[in-house]
C-alpha positions in Angstrom: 0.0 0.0 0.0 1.0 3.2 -0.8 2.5 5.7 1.8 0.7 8.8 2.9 2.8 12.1 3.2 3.2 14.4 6.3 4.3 17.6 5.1 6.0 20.2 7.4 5.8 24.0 6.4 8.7 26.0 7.9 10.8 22.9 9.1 13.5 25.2 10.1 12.4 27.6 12.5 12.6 27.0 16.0 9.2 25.4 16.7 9.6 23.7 13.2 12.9 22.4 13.9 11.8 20.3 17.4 8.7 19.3 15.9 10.4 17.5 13.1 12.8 15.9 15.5 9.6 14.7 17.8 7.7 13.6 14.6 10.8 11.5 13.0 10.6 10.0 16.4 6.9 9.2 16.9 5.8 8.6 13.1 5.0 5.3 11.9 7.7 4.9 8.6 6.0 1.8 7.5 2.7 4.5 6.6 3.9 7.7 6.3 6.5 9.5 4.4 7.4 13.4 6.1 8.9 16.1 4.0 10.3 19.1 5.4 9.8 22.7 3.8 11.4 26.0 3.9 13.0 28.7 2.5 17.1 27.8 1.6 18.2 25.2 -0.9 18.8 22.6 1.9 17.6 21.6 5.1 20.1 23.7 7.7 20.2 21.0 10.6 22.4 18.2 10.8 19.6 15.6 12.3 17.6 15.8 9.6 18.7 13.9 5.9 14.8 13.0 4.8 13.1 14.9 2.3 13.4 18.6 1.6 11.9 20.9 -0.6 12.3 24.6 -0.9 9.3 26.6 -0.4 8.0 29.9 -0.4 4.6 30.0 1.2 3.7 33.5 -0.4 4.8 31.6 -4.1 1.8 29.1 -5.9 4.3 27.6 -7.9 6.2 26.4 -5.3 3.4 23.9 -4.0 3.7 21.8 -7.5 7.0 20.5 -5.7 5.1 18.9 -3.3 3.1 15.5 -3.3 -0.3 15.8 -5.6 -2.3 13.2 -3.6 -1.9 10.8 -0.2 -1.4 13.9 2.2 -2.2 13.1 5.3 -1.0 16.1 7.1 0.3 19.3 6.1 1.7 21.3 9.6 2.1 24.7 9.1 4.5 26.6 11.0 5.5 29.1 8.1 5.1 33.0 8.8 6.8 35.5 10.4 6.0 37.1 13.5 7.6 40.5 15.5 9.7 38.4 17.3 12.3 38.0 14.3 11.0 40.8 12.4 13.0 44.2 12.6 11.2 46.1 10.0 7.9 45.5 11.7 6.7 45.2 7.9 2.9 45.4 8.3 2.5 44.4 4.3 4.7 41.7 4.7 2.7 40.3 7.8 -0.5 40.1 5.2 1.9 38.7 2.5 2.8 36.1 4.1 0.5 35.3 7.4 -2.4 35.8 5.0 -1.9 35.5 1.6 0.7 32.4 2.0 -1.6 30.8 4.1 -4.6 31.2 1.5 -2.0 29.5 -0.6 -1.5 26.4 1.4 -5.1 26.1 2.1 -5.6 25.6 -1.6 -2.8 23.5 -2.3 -4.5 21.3 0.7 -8.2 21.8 -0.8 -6.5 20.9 -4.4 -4.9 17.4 -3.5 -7.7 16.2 -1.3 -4.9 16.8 2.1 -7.1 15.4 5.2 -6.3 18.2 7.0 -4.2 21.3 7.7 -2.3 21.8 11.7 -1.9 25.9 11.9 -0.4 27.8 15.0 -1.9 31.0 16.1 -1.1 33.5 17.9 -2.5 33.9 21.7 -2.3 38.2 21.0 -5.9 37.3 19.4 -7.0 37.0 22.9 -4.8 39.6 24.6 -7.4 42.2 25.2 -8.6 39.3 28.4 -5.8 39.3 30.1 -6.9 42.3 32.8 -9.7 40.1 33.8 -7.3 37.9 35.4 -9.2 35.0 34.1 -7.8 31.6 32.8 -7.9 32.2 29.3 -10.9 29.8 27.1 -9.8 28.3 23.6 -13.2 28.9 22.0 -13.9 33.1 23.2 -14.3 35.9 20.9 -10.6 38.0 19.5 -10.0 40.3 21.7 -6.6 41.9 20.0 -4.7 44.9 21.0 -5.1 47.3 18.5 -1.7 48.9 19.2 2.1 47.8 19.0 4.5 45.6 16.8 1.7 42.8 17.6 -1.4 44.6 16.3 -1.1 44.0 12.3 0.5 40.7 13.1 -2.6 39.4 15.1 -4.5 40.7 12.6 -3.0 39.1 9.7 -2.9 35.5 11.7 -7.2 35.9 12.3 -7.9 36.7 8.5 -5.9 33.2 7.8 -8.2 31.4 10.9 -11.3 32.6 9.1 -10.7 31.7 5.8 -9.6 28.1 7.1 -12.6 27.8 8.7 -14.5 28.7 5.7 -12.4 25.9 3.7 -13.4 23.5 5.9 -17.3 24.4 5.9 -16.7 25.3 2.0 -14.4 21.7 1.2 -14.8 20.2 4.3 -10.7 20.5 5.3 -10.1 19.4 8.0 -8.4 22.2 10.6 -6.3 22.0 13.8 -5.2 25.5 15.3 -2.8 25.8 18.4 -3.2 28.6 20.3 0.5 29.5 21.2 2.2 31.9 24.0 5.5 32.1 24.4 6.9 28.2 23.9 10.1 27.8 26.0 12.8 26.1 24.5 16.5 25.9 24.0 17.9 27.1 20.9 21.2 29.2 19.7 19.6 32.3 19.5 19.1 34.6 22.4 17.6 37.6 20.9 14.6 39.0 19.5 12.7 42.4 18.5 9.9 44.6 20.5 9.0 46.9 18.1 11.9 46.6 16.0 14.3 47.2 18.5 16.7 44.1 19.4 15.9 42.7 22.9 17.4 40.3 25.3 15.2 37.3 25.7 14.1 37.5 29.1 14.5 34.0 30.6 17.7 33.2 28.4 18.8 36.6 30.2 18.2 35.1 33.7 19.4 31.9 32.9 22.5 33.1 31.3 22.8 35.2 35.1 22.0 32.5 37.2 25.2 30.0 35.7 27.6 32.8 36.4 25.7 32.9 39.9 24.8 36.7 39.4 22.6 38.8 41.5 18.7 38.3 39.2 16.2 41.2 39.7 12.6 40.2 40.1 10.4 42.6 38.5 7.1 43.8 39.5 4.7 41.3 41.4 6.6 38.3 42.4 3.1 36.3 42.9 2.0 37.3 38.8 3.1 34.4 36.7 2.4 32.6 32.8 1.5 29.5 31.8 5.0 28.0 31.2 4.9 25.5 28.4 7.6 23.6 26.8 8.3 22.7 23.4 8.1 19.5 23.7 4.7 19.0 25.2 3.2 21.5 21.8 5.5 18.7 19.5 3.0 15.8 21.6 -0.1 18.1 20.7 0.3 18.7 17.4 1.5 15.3 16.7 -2.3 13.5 18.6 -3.9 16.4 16.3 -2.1 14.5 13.4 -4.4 11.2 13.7 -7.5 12.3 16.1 -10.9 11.4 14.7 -12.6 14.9 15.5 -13.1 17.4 12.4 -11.7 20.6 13.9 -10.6 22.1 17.4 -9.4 25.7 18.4 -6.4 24.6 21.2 -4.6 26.8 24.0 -0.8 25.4 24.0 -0.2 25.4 27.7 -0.3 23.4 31.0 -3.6 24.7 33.0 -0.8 25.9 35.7 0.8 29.5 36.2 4.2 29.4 37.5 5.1 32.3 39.4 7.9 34.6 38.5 9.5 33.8 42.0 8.7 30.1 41.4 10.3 30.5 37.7 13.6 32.4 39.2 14.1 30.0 42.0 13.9 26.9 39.5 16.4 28.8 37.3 18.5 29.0 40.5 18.2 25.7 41.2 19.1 24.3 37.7 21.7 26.9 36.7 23.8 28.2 39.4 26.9 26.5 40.0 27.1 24.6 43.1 29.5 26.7 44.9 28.0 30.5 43.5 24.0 31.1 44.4 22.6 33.8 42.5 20.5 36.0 45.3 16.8 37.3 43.9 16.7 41.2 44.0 13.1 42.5 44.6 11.9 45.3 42.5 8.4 45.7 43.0 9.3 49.3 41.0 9.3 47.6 37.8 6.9 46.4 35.0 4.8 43.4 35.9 4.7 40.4 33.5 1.8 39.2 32.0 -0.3 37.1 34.2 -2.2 34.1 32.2 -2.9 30.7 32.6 -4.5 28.5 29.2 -7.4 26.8 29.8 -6.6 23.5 28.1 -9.7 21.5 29.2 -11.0 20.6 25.8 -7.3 19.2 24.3 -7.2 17.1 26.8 -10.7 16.0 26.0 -10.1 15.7 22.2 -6.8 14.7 21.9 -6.0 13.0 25.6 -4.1 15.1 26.1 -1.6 15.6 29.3 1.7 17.5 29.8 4.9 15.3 30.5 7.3 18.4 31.6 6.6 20.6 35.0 8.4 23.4 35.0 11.5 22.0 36.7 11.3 19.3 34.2 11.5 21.5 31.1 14.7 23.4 32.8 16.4 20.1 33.3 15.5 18.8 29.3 16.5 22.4 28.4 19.5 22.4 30.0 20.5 19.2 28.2 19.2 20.2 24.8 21.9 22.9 25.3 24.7 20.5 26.0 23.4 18.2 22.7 23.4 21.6 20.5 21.4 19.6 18.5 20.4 22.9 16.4 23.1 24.5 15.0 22.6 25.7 11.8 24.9 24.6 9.1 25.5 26.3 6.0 
């Protein structure tokens, strides 16, 4: 019998990169074939040898590369997002978060795909947060209508409605993860508010705590996030691959908010040397951090979902990820 294909959109970015790993892992060879998709002429991680094909999102052509029939899957991590954006280009945000998702949607609706795996942005539900109330998978957008995030959200929600329209229109199948900030190890350290190149905050503190340096604790040490790993959104995605429901609209998270003391003192307790304690400075002067927790009730329902990594858990598996440095680009 002939194999079905499991394509990966935007293979190498930092999300894309572990969930290949995880799937390569999980996936049953003997039914499915994975092929891996992005932008240079080769895949740029060592790990990976399968399939590759270069692939522009924002270009039709470049889909007639890709299988015409059997896809199982197609998982779409392509876009681009603030974070690693220093123009803060708001046409590019509709080029390619909109327009180059209309693209893969008909290249799905074309060959018959089963269904299409799509991560969104949790800034669609920002506008909740004062409410101080765990946040639902299924409410209305709420965006912020101002900052590097606003166009960005906006361009992501145009791309969740017309999926939904594919599926009532072609009946494609659609899985979208709701994602916050996904914690992970990977070579790069930076990324950009508002164009401007920032320090990312818990690399910042963890790179403090292994030379045992004094770590300032901004704002409200009892405000905390949902603290997710990557690995637990790779086991997500991957149930959503082969579950038996139509659609679902999923929060990537645990269901638990982990303090910023709680998060320091982990980092502490992971990271310092042995011999060199890093001491917590209070400064209740400074910003607070955003203070969420997902409700993840109905992935747990839909896809059995559970979380394997507490938050001491994913510090450990992050710390050993860095010693691997599995993820070094290679050109």
């Amino acid at each position: 019998m002939k194999k079905e294909y499991i394509i990966v959109l935007g293979a190498a970015g930092n999300i894309g990169m572990y969930y290949l790993d995880y799937l390569l892992q999980h996936i049953d060879n003997h039914k499915y074939d994975v092929i891996a998709t992005g932008l240079n002429d080769k895949y740029p991680y060592s790990f990976y040898n399968g399939a590759y094909v270069e692939l522009n999102i924002t270009n039709k052509e470049d889909f007639k590369k890709l299988p015409q029939e059997k896809v199982k899957a197609v998982v779409d991590f392509a876009g681009i997002l603030p974070a690693y954006d220093n123009e803060n280009n708001n046409v590019k945000y509709i080029n390619v978060n909109t327009i180059g998702t209309l693209n893969v949607l008909d290249y799905c609706k074309d060959v018959k795909a089963d269904r299409v795996i799509y991560m969104q942005t949790w800034a669609d539900l920002n506008g909740y947060l004062k409410d101080k109330k765990p946040l639902k998978p299924y409410l209305n957008y709420k965006p912020i209508r101002t900052g590097d995030h606003s166009v960005y959200c906006i361009s992501k929600i145009a791309a969740i409605e017309i999926m939904k329209h594919y599926y009532e229109e072609y009946n494609l199948k659609y899985f979208i993860f709701r994602l916050p900030n996904i914690y992970m190890y990977s070579p790069e350290k930076y990324y950009y508010v508002n164009g401007e190149k920032k320090y990312i905050s818990y690399r910042y503190i963890i790179d403090k705590a292994k030379n045992g340096e004094d770590i300032e604790l901004w704002g409200d040490p009892s405000l905390g996030k949902d603290i997710i790993y990557v690995k637990d959104l790779c086991q997500m995605i991957f149930k959503s691959m082969f579950c038996d429901k139509k659609t679902g609209i999923y929060n990537a998270g645990t269901g638990i908010k982990t303090t910023m003391k709680e998060q320091i003192e982990g980092i502490i307790k992971v990271f310092c040397p042995k011999n060199k304690k890093s001491r917590i400075i209070y400064r209740p002067d400074k910003k607070d951090c955003d203070d969420f927790v997902m409700d993840i009730s109905n992935i747990k329902e839909d896809l059995e979902y559970e979380p394997k990594y507490d938050y001491k858990a994913y510090l450990e598996d992050y710390k050993k990820e860095e010693s691997l440095n599995r993820f070094i680009r290679k050109w």
